[in-house]
N, C-alpha and C positions, 0 to 999 in steps of 0.2 A: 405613600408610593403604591402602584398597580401592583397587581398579583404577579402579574407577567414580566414587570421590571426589577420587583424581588426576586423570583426567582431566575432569573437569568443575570442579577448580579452573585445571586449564590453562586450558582454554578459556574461563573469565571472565576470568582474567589479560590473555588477550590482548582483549580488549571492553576492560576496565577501563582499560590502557594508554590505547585511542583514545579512551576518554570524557572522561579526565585531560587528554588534548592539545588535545581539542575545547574542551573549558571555559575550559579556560586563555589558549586564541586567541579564543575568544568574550569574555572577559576584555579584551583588548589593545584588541579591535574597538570597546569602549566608546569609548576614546579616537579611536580614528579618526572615527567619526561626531559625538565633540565637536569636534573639531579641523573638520570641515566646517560645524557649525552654526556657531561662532566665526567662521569666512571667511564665511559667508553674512551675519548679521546685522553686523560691524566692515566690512564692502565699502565703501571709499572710491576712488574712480575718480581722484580728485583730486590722493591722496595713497598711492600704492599700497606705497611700504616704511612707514608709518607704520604701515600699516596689518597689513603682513604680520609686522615688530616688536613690534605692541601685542599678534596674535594668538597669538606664538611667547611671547612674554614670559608671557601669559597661563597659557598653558598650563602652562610648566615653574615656573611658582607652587604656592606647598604647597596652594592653596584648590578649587582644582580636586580634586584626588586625596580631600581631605577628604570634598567634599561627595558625589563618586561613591560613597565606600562602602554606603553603604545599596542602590544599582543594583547595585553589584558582588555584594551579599549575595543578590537576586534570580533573576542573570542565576547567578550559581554553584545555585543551587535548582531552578531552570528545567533548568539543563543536568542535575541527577542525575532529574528527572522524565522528559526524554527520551530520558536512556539504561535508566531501570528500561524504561521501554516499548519501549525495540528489544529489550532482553533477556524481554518475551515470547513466550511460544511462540506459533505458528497455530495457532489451530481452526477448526473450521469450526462455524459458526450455523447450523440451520437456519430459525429464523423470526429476523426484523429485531430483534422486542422483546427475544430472547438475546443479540443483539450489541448491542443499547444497554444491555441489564443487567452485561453484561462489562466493555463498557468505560463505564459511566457516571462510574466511579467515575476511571480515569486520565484523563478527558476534563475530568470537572468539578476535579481539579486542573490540570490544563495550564491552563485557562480562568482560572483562580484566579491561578497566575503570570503570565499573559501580562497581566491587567490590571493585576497588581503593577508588572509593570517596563514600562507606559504610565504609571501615575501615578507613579513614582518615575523615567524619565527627562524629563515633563513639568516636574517638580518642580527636576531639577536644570540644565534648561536654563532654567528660567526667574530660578535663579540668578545668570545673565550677564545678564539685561534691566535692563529703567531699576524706579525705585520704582514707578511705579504698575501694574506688572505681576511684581511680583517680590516684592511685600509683603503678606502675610495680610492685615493692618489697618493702613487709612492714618487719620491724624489729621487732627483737625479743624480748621478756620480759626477757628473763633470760641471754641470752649471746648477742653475735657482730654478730651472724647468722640472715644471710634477709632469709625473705619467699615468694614465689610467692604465688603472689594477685590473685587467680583463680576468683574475680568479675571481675577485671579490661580483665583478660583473657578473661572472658566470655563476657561482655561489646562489646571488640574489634572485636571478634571473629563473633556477632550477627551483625554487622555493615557487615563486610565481606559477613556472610551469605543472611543479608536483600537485600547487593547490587546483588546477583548473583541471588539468588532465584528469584525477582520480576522480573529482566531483563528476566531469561526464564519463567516464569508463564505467563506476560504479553504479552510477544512477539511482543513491538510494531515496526510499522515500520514507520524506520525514514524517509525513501524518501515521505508519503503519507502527505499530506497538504492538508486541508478542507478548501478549501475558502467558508466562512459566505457566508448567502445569503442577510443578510441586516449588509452590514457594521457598526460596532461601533468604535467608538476610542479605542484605543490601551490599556489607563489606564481601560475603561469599560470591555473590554473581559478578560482581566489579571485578576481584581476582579472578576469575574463572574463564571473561573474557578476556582481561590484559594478555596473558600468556596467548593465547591464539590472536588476536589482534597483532600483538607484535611479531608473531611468526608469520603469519600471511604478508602484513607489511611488509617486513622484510624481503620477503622472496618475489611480494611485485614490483617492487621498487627497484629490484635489480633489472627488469624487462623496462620501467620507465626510463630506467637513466640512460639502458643506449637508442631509448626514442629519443632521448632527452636531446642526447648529442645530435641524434642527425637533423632536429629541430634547429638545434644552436647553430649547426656547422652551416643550416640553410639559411636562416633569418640572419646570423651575426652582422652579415658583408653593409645588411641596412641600415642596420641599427649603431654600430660602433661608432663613426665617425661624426653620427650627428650625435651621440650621446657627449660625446668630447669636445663637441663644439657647444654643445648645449651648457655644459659644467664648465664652464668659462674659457674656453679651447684650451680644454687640454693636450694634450701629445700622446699620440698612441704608443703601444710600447715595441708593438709590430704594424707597420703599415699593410702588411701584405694576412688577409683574413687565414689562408689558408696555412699558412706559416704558425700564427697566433693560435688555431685550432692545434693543431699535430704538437704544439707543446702546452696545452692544455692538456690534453688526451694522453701525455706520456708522463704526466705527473700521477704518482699513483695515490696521492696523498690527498689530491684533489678530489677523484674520481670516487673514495671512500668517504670523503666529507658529502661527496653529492648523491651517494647512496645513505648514509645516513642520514640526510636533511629530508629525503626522497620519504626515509622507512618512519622520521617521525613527523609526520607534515599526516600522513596518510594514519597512522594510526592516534590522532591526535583529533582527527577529523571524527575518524571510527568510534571512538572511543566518549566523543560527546554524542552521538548517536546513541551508545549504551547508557551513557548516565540520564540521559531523557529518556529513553524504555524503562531503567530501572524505577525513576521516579514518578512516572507517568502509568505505570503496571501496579505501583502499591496499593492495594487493598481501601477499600474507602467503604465504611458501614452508613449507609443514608436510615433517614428515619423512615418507622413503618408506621407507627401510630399516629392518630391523627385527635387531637385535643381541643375542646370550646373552652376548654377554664385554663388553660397554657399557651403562652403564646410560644411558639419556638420557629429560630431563622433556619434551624436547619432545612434543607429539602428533604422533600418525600421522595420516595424509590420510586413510585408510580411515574411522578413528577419527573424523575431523570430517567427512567425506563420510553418517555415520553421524547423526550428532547434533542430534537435533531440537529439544532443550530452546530450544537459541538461535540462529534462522532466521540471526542475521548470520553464523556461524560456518559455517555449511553452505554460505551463498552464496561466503564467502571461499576453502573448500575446492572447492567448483566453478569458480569463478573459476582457481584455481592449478591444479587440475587441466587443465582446458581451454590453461594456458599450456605446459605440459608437453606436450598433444599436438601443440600446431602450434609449438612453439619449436625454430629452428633449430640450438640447441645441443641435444647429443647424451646430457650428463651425466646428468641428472635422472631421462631416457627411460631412457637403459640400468640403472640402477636400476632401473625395471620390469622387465626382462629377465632382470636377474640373477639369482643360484642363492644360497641361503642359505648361510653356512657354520658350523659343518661339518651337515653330512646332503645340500646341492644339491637343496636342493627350491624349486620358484619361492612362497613365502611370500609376498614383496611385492606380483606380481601377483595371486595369488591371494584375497590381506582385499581388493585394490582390488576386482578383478572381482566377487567375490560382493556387494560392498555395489550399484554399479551396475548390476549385474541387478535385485536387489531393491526399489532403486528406480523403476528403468523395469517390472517386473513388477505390483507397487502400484499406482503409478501407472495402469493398463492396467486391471486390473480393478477397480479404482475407477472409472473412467471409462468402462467398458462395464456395470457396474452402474447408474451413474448416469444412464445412458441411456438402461435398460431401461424404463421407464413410459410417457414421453415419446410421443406417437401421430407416424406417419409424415406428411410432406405430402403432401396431396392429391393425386391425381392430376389433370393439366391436365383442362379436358372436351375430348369429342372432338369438332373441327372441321370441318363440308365447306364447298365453296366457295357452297352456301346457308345454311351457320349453322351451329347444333348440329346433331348427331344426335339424333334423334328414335325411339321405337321404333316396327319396322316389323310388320307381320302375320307374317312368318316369326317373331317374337320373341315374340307373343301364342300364337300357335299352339303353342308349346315349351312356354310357363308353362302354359298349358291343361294338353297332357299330362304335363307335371311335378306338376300338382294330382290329375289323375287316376290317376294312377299311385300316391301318395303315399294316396288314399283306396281302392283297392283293395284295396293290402298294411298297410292299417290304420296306417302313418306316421303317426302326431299332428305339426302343428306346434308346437312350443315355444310361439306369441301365443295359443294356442285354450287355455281351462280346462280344467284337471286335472279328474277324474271325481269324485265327491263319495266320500269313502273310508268305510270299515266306522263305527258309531255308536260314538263314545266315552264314558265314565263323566262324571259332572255335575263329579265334582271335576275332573277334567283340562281339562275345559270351560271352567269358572271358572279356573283356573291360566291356561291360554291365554288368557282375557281379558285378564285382570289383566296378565300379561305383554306382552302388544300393546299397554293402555294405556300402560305405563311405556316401551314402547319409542316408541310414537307422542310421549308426551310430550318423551321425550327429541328427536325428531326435530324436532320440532316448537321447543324451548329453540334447538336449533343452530341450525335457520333463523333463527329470529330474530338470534339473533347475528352470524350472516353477512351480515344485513342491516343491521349498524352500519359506519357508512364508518370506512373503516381497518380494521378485523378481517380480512380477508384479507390484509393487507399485514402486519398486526404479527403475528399468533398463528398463520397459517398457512404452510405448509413448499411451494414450487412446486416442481415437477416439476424443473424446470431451477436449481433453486439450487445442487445440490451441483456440478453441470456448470459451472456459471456459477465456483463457488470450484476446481476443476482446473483449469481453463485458466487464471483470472485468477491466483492465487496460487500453482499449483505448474506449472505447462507452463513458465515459464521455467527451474527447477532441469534437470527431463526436456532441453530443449534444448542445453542444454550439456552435459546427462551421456553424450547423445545420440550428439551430434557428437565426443567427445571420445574415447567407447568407438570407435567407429569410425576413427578419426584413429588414435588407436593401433596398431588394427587392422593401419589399412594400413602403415603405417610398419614394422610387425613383421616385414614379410615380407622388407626388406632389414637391419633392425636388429636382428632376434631369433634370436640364433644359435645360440640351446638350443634353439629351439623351443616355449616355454612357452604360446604365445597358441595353437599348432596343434587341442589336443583343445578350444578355448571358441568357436569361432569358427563351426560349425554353431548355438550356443545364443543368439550375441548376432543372425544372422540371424533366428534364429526369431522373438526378443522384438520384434524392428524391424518384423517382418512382423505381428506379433498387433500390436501398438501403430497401423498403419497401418489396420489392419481397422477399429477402436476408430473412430481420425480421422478412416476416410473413411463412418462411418455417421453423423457428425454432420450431415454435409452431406443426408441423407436424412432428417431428422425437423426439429419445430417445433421446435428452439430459436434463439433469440433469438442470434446469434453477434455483432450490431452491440455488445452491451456487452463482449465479450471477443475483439473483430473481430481485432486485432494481434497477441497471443496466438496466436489459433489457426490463422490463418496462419503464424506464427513455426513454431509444432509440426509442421505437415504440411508446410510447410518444408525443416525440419531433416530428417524423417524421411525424405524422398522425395532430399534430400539427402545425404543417410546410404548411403540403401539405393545410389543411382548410385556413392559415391566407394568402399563394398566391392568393387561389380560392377565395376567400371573397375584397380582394383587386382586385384583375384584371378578375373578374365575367365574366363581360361583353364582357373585349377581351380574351378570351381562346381561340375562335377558329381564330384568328387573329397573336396569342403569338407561341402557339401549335405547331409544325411539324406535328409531329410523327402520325396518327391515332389510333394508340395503347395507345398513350399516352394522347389523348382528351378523348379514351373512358376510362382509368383508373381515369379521372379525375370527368367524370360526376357523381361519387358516393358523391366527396367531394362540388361540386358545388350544389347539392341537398340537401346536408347534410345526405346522404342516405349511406353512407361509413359502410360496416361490418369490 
């Protein structure tokens, strides 16, 4: 097999693992949120082991597990939908209508499962209720005629709705994973979320349910009668919709079934979001060494530090990377340091460092490309203690003989018309018509188009959008590769006793300083930094961060380390501590 088909089946391997784990606990999680609706609706105040016996009993019954399977089959589908979509790569859009045509198609399946498994855990918890809420068609008192159960309608229908509604209200996105900043065990962060999951749950579900109704009360009048004709013509139980509504809505028993179906649909949703952060955020130690007498499958850090195909992979290698530089065992580091054998050449620092330049390198002029359009902020106007300024006679006087002077030596301004040039031939004449029309028409097609609302937002590309997608989506990778190249750094000078980090260490000051140049020209132009506010703080941050914990470690040799002299005199603000 190719270098390149092993390592890109390692690195699904390891994805694939946490997706199998995540599924499988999203699986379990069924049973926990049954296990709580069962204590909610059996709650007997009166008779509390009766009650927590009838609920246990219930449970470890074969009919429960039966009737789950159809949820089971959802929540397993739902979970391979949200791992194909972590395993996409980023790109970048640049007009909005590219990123709804990209992702139209994994959004409208997510949408697609998420209402599945509202109406199939709708469905199965209303299995546990009494008959008239738990039975498609109830029977008649006077004849052999069934009636649609417009609760059990209604029941199934809010399942439906609570899955689709939350999924677009929420809008969350499943590729983004928060790795904690202080690791907890797995069972700690899983309780830690439940309890707020279920509380926010709950208190939005009470704002859906009475969307819910004025949904119900408007769609009902279409849908009832063909649904009853549809189910073998059954008999409605009220002909008249609005009738049917007013004693749905005054049943209170109902209305609490369709808030709790509402609170666990939605936290059920949430809550498999948490267990693929949690098992998607675990810790993964890739190998550093690199061996000719060993064959080994795992990957190299370099190797995942590298690999774009699939963003979790990259994060994970950053993540571990970054623990290596500030982890106070020494093991992992001195593998950095180390000499290959045989030949003693530093190979392992070596694939690390050049993939981390490349990155923060990229990253940099990317970012000062993207900047480049962008027009500066105005300058303040100038102030006296009676107002603006104003111009004075000294200022008129100057423009005087600056116009004089300019028609003297025959200067044309640029706003005055060109001279009428030599006579051209009829055909070039007509050519140039013809062509100004088609150009004017065309100009004329655009305007109009720009004057349809939405058209700048969907088809056209701002200035600030690619800026907008570096900071938001990649300045967090930069930041830790950031911090981590430097940490090294400094650690090297009492850990590195080859010497290997000695000849790269004028090259990663250099990139620190072109990177800051980049950051601090944001702050000088129009863009919009309140959408990527945290971000790009985070980056000038780290790098002004960076640049003080080199200067503080190797003080003394800068002008020894240094080249550049541009780049000794950007340094003396941080060696002072004097940096604006």
């Amino acid at each position: 097999m190719d270098p390149v088909g092993s390592k890109d089946l390692a690195f699904r391997k390891i994805c694939t693992e946490r997706f199998v784990t995540s599924i499988y606990y999203c699986l379990l999680q069924q049973y926990l949120l049954v296990t709580i609706f069962l204590l909610f609706i059996n709650f007997s105040i009166l008779h509390p082991i009766n009650w927590i016996v009838g609920t246990v009993r219930l449970l470890v019954s074969f009919y429960p597990w039966i009737a789950s399977v159809p949820l089971a089959i959802a929540v397993v589908v739902h979970g391979i939908v949200l791992a194909k979509s972590c395993l996409l790569e980023t790109r970048y859009h640049s007009t909005y209508c590219q990123q709804l045509y990209r992702n139209l198609i994994q959004r409208s399946i997510l949408l697609l499962t998420n209402g599945t498994i509202g109406c199939l855990t709708a469905w199965l918890y209303t299995r546990f209720l009494r008959d008239e809420y738990r039975l498609l068609f109830l029977p008649s008192v006077q004849d052999d005629t069934v009636f649609l159960n417009d609760r059990f309608v209604y029941l199934v229908m809010s399942g439906v709705f609570g899955g689709c509604y939350f999924f677009l209200r929420e809008q969350q996105n499943p590729d983004a994973v928060d790795f904690p900043i202080i690791l907890l065990p797995k069972v700690a962060q899983y309780w830690n979320n439940l309890s707020s999951v279920l509380t926010k749950s709950m208190r939005k579900s009470a704002i859906g349910m009475f969307i819910y109704l004025s949904f119900y009360y408007t769609f009902s009048c279409l849908f009832r009668h063909k649904l009853a004709s549809v189910l073998g013509g059954a008999r409605l139980q009220e002909d008249s919709t609005l009738y049917s509504f007013c004693s749905i809505i005054m049943d209170i028993r109902l209305l609490v079934y369709t808030w709790l179906f509402s609170a666990l649909i939605l936290s059920n949703i949430n809550l498999m979001h948490v267990l693929f952060g949690i098992f998607l955020a675990e810790p993964q130690n890739f190998r550093i060494e690199t061996s000719a007498f060993q064959a080994n499958d795992e990957p190299l850090l370099a190797d995942a530090l590298a690999y774009k195909q699939i963003p979790i992979v990259q994060q994970l290698a950053v993540e571990d990377l970054f623990a290596i530089a500030e982890a106070q065992c020494l093991n992992r580091r001195k593998q950095l340091f180390s000499l290959t054998v045989p030949g003693g050449h530093p190979n392992n620092w070596r694939k690390l460092y050049d993939v981390c330049m490349k990155l923060i390198g990229d990253f940099t002029q990317e970012l000062d490309q993207s900047i480049g359009g962008i027009e500066l902020k105005p300058a303040p106007p100038m102030v006296l203690m009676g107002g603006v300024l104003r111009p004075t006679a000294s200022m008129d006087k100057d423009r005087f003989l600056k116009k004089q002077y300019n028609q003297n030596f025959g200067i044309r301004s640029l706003s005055t018309p060109t001279l009428p040039g030599t006579p051209s031939s009829e055909s070039n004449k007509q050519e140039a018509k013809s062509e100004g029309k088609r150009e004017s028409k065309a100009i004329l097609f655009a305007s109009i188009l720009k004057r349809i609302p939405g058209y700048d937002f969907l088809f056209t590309e701002s200035k600030s959008a690619k800026s907008h997608y570096l900071l938001s989506v990649q300045s967090q990778l930069i930041v830790k590769v950031v911090q981590s190249l430097v940490a090294i750094a400094s650690r090297s000078l009492y850990e590195d006793s080859y010497g290997v980090l000695q000849n790269d260490l004028p090259c990663i000051v250099h990139a620190l300083l072109e990177l800051k140049k980049v950051v601090d020209k944001i702050g000088s132009i129009n863009l919009d930094v309140k959408k990527v506010d945290r971000n790009y703080i985070a980056l000038k941050g780290a790098v002004k961060k960076s640049l003080y914990r080199f200067t503080t470690a190797f003080g003394p040799y800068i002008k020894h380390l240094v080249i550049e002299p541009e780049d000794i005199k950007a340094l003396q603000g941080f060696v002072n501590f004097r940096e604006v």
